[in-house]
Each structure stands twice: as C-alpha cells, then as structure tokens.
C-alpha positions in Angstrom: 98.4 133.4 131.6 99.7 136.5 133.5 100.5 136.2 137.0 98.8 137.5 139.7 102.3 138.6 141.1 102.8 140.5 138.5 100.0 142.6 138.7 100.2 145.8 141.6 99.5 143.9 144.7 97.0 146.4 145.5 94.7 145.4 142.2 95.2 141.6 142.8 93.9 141.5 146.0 90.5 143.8 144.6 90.5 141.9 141.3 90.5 138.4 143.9 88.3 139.7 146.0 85.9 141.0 144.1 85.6 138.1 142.5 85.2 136.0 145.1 82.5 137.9 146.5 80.6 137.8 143.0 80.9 134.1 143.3 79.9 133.6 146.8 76.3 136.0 145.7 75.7 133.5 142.8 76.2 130.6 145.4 73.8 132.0 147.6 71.7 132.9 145.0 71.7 129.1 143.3 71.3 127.8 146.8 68.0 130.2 147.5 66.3 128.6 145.0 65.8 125.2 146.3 67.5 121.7 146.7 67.5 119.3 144.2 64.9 116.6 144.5 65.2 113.7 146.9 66.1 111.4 143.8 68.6 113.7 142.4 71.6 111.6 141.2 74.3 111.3 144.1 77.7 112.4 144.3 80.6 114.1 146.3 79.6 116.5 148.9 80.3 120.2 146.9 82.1 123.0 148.8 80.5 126.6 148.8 81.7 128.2 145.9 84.0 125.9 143.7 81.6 123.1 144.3 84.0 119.5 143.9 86.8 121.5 141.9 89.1 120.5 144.3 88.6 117.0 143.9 88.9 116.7 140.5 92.2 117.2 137.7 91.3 120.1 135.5 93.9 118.7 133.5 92.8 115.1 132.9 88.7 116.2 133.9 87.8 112.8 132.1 89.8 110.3 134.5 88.4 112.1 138.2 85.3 111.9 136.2 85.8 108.2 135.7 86.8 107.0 139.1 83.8 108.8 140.9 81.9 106.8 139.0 83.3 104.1 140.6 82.5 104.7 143.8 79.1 106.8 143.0 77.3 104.9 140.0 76.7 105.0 136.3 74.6 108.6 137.3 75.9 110.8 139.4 76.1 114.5 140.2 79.1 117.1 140.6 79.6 120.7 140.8 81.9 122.4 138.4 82.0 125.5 140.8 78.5 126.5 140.9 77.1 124.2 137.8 75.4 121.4 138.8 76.3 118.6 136.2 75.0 115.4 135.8 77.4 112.4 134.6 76.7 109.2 132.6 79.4 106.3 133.1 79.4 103.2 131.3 78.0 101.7 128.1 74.5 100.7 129.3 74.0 103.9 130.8 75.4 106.2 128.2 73.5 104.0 125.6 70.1 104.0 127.5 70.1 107.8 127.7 70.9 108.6 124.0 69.2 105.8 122.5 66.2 104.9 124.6 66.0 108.6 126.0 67.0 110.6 122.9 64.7 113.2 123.1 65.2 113.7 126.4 68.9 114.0 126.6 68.7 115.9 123.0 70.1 119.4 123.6 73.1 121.3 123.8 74.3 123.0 127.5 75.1 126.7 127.8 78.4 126.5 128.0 80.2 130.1 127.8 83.1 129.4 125.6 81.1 127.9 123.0 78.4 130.9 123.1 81.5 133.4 122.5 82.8 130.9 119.7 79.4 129.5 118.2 76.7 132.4 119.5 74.4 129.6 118.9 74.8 128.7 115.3 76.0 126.0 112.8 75.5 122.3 113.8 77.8 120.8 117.1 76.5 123.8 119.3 72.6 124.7 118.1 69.3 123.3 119.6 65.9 123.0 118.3 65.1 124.0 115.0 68.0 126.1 113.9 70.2 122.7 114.6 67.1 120.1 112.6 67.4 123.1 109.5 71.3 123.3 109.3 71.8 119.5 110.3 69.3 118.1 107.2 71.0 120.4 104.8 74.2 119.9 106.2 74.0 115.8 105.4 71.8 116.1 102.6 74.5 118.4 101.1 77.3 116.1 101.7 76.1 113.5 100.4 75.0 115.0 97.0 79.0 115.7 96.9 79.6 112.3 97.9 79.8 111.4 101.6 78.8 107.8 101.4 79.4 107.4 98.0 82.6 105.9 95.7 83.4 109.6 94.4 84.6 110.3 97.8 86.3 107.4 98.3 88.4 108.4 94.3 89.3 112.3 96.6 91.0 110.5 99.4 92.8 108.1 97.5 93.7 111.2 95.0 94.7 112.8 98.5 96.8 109.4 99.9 98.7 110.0 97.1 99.5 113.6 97.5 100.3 112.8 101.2 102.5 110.1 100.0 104.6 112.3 98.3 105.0 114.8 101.1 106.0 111.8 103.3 109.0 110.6 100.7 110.2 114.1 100.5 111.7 114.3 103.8 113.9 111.1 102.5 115.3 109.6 105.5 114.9 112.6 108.1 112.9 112.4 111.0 109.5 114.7 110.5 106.4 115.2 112.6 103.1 114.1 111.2 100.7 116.7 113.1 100.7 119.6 110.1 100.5 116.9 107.4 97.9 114.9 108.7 96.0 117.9 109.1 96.0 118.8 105.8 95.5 115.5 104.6 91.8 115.2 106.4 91.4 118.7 106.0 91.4 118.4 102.1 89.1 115.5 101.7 86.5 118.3 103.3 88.0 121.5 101.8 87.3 119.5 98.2 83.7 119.0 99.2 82.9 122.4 101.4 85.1 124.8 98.7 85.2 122.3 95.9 89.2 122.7 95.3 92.3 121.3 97.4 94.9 123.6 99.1 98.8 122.8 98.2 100.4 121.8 101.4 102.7 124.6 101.3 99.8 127.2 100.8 100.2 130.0 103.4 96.4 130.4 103.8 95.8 126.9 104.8 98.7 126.8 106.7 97.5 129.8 109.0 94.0 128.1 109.3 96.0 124.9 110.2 97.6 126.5 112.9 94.8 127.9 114.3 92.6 124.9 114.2 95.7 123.3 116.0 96.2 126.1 119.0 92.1 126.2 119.6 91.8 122.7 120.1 94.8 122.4 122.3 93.4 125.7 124.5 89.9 124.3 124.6 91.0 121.5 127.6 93.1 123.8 129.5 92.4 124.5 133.1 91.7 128.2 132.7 88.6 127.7 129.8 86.9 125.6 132.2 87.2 127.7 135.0 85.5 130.2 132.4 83.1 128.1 131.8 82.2 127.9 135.6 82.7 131.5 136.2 82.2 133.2 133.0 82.4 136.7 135.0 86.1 136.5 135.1 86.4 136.4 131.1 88.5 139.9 132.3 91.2 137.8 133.7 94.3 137.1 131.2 94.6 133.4 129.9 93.7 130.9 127.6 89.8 131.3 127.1 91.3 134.9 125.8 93.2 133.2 123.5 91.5 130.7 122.0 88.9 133.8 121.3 91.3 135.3 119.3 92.4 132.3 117.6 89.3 131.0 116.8 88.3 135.0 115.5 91.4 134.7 112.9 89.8 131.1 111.7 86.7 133.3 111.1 88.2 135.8 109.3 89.9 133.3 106.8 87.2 131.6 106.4 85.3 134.3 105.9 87.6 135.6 102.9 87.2 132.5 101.3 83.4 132.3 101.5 83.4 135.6 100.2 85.7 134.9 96.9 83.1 131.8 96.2 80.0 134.1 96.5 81.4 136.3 93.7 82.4 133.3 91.8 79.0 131.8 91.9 77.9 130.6 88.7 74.7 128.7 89.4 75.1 126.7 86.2 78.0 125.2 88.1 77.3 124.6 91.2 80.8 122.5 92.8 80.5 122.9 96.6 78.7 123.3 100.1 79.2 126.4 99.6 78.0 127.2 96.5 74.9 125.1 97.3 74.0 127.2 100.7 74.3 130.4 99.1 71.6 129.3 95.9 69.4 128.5 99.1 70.5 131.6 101.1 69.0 133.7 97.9 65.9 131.6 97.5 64.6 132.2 101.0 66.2 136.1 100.6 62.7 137.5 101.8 61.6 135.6 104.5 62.7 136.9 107.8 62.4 134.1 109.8 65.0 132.2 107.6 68.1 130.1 109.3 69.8 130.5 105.6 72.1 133.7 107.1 75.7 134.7 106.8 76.1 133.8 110.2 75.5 130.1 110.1 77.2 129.8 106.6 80.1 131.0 108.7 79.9 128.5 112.4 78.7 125.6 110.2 81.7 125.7 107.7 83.8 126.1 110.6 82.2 123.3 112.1 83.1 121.1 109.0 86.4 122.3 108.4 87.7 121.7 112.1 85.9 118.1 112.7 88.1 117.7 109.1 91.0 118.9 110.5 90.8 117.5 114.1 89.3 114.5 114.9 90.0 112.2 112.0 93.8 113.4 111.9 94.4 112.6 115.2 93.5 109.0 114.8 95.4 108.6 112.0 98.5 109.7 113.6 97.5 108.0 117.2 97.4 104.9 114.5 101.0 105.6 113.1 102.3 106.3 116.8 100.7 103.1 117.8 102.3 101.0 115.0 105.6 102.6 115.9 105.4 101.5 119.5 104.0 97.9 118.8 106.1 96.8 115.4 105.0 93.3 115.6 101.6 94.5 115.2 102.6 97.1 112.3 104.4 94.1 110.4 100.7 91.6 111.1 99.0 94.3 109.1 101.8 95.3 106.3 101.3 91.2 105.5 97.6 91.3 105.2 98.3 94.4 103.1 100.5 92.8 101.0 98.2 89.8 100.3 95.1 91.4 100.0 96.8 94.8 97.8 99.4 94.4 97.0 101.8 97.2 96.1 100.7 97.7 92.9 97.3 99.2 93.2 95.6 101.7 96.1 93.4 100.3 98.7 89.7 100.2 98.2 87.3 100.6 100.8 85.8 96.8 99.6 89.5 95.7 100.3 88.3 95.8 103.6 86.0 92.9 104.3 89.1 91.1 103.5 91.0 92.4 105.9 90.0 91.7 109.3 93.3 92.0 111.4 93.7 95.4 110.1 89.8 96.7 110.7 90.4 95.7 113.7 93.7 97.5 114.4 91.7 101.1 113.0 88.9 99.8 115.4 91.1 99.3 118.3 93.1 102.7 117.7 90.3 104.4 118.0 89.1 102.3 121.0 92.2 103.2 122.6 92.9 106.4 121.7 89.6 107.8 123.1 90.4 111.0 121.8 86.8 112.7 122.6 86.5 111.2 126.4 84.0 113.1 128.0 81.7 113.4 124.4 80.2 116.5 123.4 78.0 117.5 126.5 74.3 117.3 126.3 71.3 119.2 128.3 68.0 117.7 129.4 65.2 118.8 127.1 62.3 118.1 130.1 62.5 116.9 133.6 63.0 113.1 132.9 63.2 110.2 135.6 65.8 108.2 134.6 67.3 104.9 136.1 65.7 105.8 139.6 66.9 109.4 139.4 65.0 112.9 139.2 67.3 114.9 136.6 65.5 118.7 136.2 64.8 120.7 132.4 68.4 122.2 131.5 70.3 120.2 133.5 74.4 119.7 131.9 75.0 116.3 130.9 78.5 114.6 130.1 77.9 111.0 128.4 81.5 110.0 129.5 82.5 107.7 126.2 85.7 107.3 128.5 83.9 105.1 130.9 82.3 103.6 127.3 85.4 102.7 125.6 86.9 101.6 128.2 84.2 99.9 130.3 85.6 96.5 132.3 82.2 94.5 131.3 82.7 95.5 127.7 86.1 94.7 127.2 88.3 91.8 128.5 91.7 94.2 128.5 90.4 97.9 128.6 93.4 99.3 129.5 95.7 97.7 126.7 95.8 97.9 123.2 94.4 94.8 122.0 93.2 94.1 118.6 91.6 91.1 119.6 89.1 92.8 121.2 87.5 93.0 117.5 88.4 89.4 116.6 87.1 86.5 116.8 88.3 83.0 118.0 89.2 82.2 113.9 90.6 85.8 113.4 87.3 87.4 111.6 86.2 90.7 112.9 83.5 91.1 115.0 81.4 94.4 115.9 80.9 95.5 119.6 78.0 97.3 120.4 80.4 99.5 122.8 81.9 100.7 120.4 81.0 104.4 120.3 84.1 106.4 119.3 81.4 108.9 117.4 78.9 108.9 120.2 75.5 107.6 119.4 72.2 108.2 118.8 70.4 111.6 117.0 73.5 113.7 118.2 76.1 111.3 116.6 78.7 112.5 114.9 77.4 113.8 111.2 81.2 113.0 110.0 81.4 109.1 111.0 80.9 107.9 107.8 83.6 110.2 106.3 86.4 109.5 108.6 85.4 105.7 108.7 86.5 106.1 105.1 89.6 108.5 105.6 90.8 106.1 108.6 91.2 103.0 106.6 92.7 104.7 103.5 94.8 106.6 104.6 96.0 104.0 107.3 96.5 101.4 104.9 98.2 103.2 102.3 100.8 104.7 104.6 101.4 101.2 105.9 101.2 99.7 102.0 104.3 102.1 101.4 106.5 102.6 104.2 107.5 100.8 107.5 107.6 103.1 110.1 109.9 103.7 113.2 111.5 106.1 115.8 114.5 108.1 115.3 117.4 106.8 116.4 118.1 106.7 120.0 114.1 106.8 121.0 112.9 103.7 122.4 109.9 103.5 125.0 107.1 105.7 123.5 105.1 107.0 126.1 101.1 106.3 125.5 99.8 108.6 127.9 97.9 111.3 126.5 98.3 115.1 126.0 95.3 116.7 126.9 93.4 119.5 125.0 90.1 119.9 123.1 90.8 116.3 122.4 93.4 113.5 123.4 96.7 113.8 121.1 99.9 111.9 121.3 102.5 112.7 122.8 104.8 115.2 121.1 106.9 112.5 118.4 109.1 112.3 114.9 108.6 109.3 112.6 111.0 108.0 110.3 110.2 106.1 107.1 111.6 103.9 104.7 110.0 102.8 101.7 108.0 99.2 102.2 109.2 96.0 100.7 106.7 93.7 99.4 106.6 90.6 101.2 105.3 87.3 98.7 102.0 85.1 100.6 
C-alpha cells in the first residue's frame, strides 16, 4: 500500500478527513436506528466509529476472536468498525447453530470484497435459490465424473505419479512444495471441470497458479478487512485493489478456456463440467428467469478450480512440513506404509482401514493445521432466539472452527500435535464428532469427499517413496502460521531421498 506520506500533505489530510466524517454519518446513522435487543449477545464495549478494531489483530483476526470468547461466551457480539457481528465459539455451539439451527444460520453475509469478486454468483458466495440450482448441479455433476467414486480415486493416483516424478527431478536439491502441490490438487479438478490435465511446466496454468496463490494470501490482509468495514474507501491504494485485479486475470484465463471448450462441444462426447453446464445452458436458452448464464459458469468454475488449488494443497504440504518437524512420527507412518503397501504397488483408498496411525496423522494435520479458522461466515436467515440470545434477520455470523478444532473439552492436548487424539487405547482410530475441518451442516464444504481422497493419496505416496527432511543447517521449524485467505506454513524447502523399504 501507498503511503499516506507520500501523498501531498494537503490531499492526505482531505482524503482522512473526509473519510472520517463519512464514517462518523454512518455511525450516527446505524446508531439512529435503534439498540439491539436486551438479549442481544454480549461483548466488548465498541468505540464510535471503528467499533472494537482496536482490540483485536487484523493480522491474526481468528485468535482475538478466540480469547474474547473466553471471557464473553460461546455467543457474543463485536463490531468490525460499524458491522455488528455475531461470533460462535466452541463445538456445541458452532454445531447447535448449523446443525440444529440450519436454516436459520443458512445464508451468506454481504461482505464487499466478495460482491466485487463473486457479484453474487457460483456456489461459496450465493443465497437462496441461485445457490440450491448451482449447488444440486454442482454435486450431481461431480459425481457423474466421479467424486465419490473409484474413477477418481484411478486420476489422483495417475496424478501421485506425475507429482512423483517432479519431486525426483530436483535430485538432491532443496525445492519448495507450494507450486507443485498446487498443481497436483489442482489437476485432480481441472481433469473433472475441463476434462484434460495441464503439464506442470504449462505457462497457462502456471499464471492461474500464481494468481490463485497471491488472492488467497491478500484476502487475510489487514487492508481487505478494513474494506470490508468501510467499503467507501475502495479509492484508497492497497491490497483489496489488488486482489481485484488478481482475481480479474483468473477470470480472464478462465474465461479463455471456457471459451475454447464451448467451440469444442461435441455433445456426443460430453467429458467435463463444463461441457455438461453448457448442454444445460442451451436447453433452458429461452427462459429468462434461468440461473444457467455465462456468469455463474464463470464464479462457479472459479469456485472449483481455487478450493482445488487451495485448500486441499495446503494440507498436504502442512502434512509434509509436519512430518519434517516431528521425524519420529514421519518414520511410525513410513512403517505402517511399508507393511500395509508396500513399495511395490500405489496406495488404495481401502488401504486405509488398515492403517490407523496414519488416518490419524492426516486427521490430526488437519486438526492442527486449522487452515480455515474463522469458517466461511454465515448471515441469519430470520430473527432466531438462540441459546438465550435475540440475534436480528441479516445479522453476520463467524462459526469460529478455531475455537472448534481446538476446543479444551474436545481435545485432551489442543495446542499440540497429537495423533493420539484419533486413537484409541489399542491404537485403532476413532472418529470425534469435533472434528469439523470442512465445517458442517447444509453449508459444508461440497469438496470434502474429494480432498478426503486427495489427502490420503497423495500423503501416503509421498511418504511410500521418499523420507523427507530440512536442508542442511535448518533445524527448529517454526509451526506458527502465516496468515492469509487461509493458514499456510511458514515459508520452507524440503529435501528428499528416495525411501528404503523397511521388512515387518
């Protein structure tokens, strides 16, 4: 972002008070129209204009958001500057509300970045009926190219592979995983959305790789949230500029490729999502009220091709950084690898009921990892009374899966990374209903059973052919976060050398 003290002193001091002004009407404004029931959910006393801003770490929004809780309840109340939001803590509150409450707590908030990105289509950002439409075809589609299903399971192992060879190309030289990761994930969806793979080294996918990369970093950063509390001041320079413009290029590629498949159409042959929503854009050509357009073709492939470049490739490499740190844990797995695989064949997703120590490793990863930690915000749907609280129509909502995952009556060591939260007393692995990495209820996570499948194959046959480690000279791996759209590790190379089989 630009400086103010770079700007002519005379504009900053108009451009700052101006806005301040604009703010301080909307506060009075907001503030006209009536206090909040009696019952409204408590919390810190908000200051005129920036609300409780000032007591909370734009930078880490998830952990102030966390230890309020602990002083004000599983519901409370904040103001992100004039937005009054209420927050969910803990599992039997966040599970109450999106289980028991579903309908209620259904919708998605206005939140200004995501109108400029979104504008109100696809499937992570839409409400009501345009998000029921595009949701049902959305999974029905998937799964008729084999979400769920063993054909899926035959792409990612065809995909290991590929990644496999990329990793044994950099021989014994350090090399970061975030690009190849990526692309890894990326392709499992690209086969089912555009029904081909990109080569690792394509420049196309590389550019879209770059700018799924830089839009998820900006989407955390201090200056989009203050956007998102003061959407006036989009004229300011920063990052909520930025990620505009990155997040515009991903449209445009996109939107190139979606173009070549549409004159490529042969409906004899039909090989992709994509193919598939433009035979059903034609047949509902003539009615005017269709949600079949160009413009959610565009926000929903979008949708698929970042959750298939984002979320599931950060947990694999959170996984890889995790076995690098902890090596006793990475060799426990390699020899339940070993016995139940072997090195002569690929993992199979039936493999793993026979291997519980390594479930509960990709469990536990993505237990500690908490890469989503404040969810994907919700809005009321109705006024609701809920848990002894009045909470208004249209009111924001974070379900804070933070205060889920890592919830002190849920787990018996929250803060470490413990496999044994997922085992039992004789080493079988044992579900735990807090265990909501993918959130839960109607709004969970369309892509869970996908990446449930990606995690453990890819996991295991990186661990089935190489042992990993630092470079040398880096010892103590730092496990604190970097914060953006989601939680990443911490900048890192890995090293590799090929696996030796170890006889039961």
């Amino acid at each position: 972002m630009v400086p103010f003290n770079l700007l002519p002193s005379s504009l900053t001091t108009t451009l700052l008070l101006s806005s301040l002004l604009v703010i301080f009407l909307i506060y009075l404004l907001a503030g006209s129209r009536g206090s909040p029931q009696t019952n409204y959910p408590p919390g810190p006393t908000p200051l005129p204009i920036i609300g409780n801003l000032h007591q909370l770490d734009l930078k880490r929004l998830y952990k102030s958001l966390v230890e309020l809780s602990e002083k004000y309840g599983s519901v409370y109340s904040v103001r992100l500057g004039p937005e009054k939001v209420v927050v969910l803590a803990g599992y039997e509150t966040v599970k109450n509300a999106l289980i028991n409450h579903a309908d209620e707590f259904l919708g998605r908030p206005d939140v200004p970045i995501m109108n400029v990105l979104k504008e109100g289509s696809g499937v992570v950002w839409s409400n009501g009926e345009p998000w029921k439409q595009m949701r049902r075809f959305m999974l029905t589609t998937l799964r008729d190219f084999g979400m769920g299903k063993k054909s899926i399971e035959e792409k990612i192992i065809e995909e290991a592979g590929f990644l496999v060879r990329k990793i044994e190309s950099y021989k014994d030289q350090p090399f970061n995983t975030d690009v190849i990761t990526n692309f890894a994930t990326a392709n499992v969806i690209c086969s089912i959305v555009f029904g081909d793979r990109f080569d690792y080294e394509d420049k196309t996918f590389l550019n879209i790789g770059n700018m799924v990369h830089e839009s998820f970093r900006l989407l955390g950063s201090p200056m989009v949230q203050v956007f998102n509390a003061y959407p006036f001041l989009r004229f300011l320079p920063g990052s909520h500029k930025e990620i505009c413009k990155q997040f515009g290029m991903l449209k445009t590629c996109l939107k190139d490729i979606i173009d070549v498949k549409q004159q490529e159409l042969n409906e004899n042959d039909i090989r992709s999502f994509i193919d598939t929503y433009i035979v059903r854009q034609q047949e509902e050509a003539g009615n005017p009220d269709t949600y079949f357009h160009e413009k959610n073709l565009l926000i929903t492939t979008s949708d698929l091709f970042i959750a298939g470049m984002g979320t599931a490739a950060t947990t694999i490499r959170w996984a890889l950084y995790i076995m690098i740190k902890y090596q006793d844990i990475q060799v426990k797995v390699q020899e339940e690898i070993d016995r139940v695989i072997g090195s002569e064949r690929s993992p199979r997703m039936e493999d793993r009921k026979h291997m519980p120590y390594t479930d509960a490793v990709i469990h536990e990863v993505q237990r500690f990892a908490n890469i989503a930690p404040l969810g994907i915000p919700r809005t009321t749907t109705v006024d609701t009374n809920f848990q002894g609280y009045f909470i208004p129509k249209g009111t924001y909502i974070i379900p804070l899966l933070a205060s889920v995952l890592y919830d002190k009556s849920q787990w018996e060591k929250p803060d470490e990374f413990n496999p044994a939260h997922f085992l039992d007393a004789n080493g079988k692995f044992v579900r735990r209903d807090a265990f909501i990495p993918f959130s839960t209820g109607r709004r969970i996570c369309p892509g869970e059973t996908l990446a449930k499948v990606e995690l453990f194959l890819f996991f295991v046959t990186l661990l089935q052919r190489f042992d990993l480690h630092s470079p040398p000279g880096v010892t103590g791996l730092d496990l604190t976060p970097v914060v953006g759209g989601i939680l990443n590790p911490k900048p890192h190379k890995v090293c590799v050398k090929p696996h030796v089989h170890r006889q039961s």
